[in-house]
N, C-alpha and C positions, 0 to 999 in steps of 0.2 A: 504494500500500500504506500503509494508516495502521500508523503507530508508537504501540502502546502499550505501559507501564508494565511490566515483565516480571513483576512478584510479583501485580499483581492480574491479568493477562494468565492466568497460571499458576494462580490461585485459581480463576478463572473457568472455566479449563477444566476444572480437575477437578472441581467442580459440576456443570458441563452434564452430566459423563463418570458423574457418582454417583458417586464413587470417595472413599474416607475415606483418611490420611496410610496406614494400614497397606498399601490394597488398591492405592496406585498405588507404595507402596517397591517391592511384592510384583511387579506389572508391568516397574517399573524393570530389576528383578532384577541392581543390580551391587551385589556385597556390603559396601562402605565407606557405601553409602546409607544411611540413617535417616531416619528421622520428625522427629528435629531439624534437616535438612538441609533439608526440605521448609518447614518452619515457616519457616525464615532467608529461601530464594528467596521467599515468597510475602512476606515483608516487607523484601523489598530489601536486606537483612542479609550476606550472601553469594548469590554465583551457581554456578551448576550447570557442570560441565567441558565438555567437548566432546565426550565420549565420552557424560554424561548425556542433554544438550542432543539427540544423534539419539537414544536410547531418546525423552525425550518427546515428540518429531517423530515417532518411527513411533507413540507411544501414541496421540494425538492427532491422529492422522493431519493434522500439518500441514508444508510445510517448514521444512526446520531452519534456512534463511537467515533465515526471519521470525522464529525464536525469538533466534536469534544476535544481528541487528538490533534487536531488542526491550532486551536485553542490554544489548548496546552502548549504546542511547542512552539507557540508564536508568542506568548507571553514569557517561555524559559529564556525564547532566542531575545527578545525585547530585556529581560533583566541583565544576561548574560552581557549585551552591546555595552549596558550602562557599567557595570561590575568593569567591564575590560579597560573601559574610556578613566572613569574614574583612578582608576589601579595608575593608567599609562600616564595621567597628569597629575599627582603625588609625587609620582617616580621623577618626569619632568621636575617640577616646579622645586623640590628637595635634592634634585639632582642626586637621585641613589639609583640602585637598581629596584628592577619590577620583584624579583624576591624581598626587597626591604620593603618596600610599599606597599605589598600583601601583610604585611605584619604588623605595619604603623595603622591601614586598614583595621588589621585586627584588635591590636591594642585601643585604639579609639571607640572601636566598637564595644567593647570590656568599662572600659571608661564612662564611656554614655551609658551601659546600663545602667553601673554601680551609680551614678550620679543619679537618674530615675528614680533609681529604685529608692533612692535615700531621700528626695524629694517626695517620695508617694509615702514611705513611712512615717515623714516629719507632719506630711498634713493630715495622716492619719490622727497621728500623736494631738496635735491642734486642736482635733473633732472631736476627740475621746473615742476614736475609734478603734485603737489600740490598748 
């Protein structure tokens, strides 16, 4: 099964299908849906729930695992771009290597928690929630 791209995946289909943002809302038929909803999935923006994801599996007569999958790895490949980008202007900007800046990544990330978490405690402490 080839993986593609879930927003051009979804462009595409509804081309083939002739169908315009109104006439595949109207198909959809759950009422939180809109035409800006439709505009976002086909450009990667946000994704479609689960409840969506089978209406456009029966519109489209395709299974919903290949839409789901489609999803999935277009939202893995979307974090993954940001993760890479991030990593390689650290490394830049600190002038280290891409192994140091996976690590100052990490240690930051460590940090933010402990920091959170001590903040959520204190306001607990505050509330008498503690």
């Amino acid at each position: 099964m080839e993986i593609r791209e879930f927003g051009q995946w979804l462009y595409e289909l509804r081309k083939q299908h002739e169908l315009t943002y109104e006439e595949l809302v109207e198909k959809i038929n759950i009422p939180k849906i809109e035409i800006k909803n439709l505009k976002k999935w086909e450009r990667n923006i946000e994704y479609p729930d689960l409840e969506t994801i089978y209406r456009l599996s029966e519109i489209f007569n395709i299974p919903s695992e290949e839409l789901l999958t489609s999803k999935e790895q277009t939202l893995k490949k979307g974090v993954g771009k940001i993760n890479v980008q991030l990593i390689r202007f650290i490394s830049y900007i600190l002038n280290v290597s891409i192994y140091t800046a996976i690590w100052i990544m990490r240690i930051v990330l460590v940090l933010a928690l402990i920091i959170s978490w001590s903040f959520f405690i204190g306001v607990c402490k505050q509330n008498g929630l503690v």
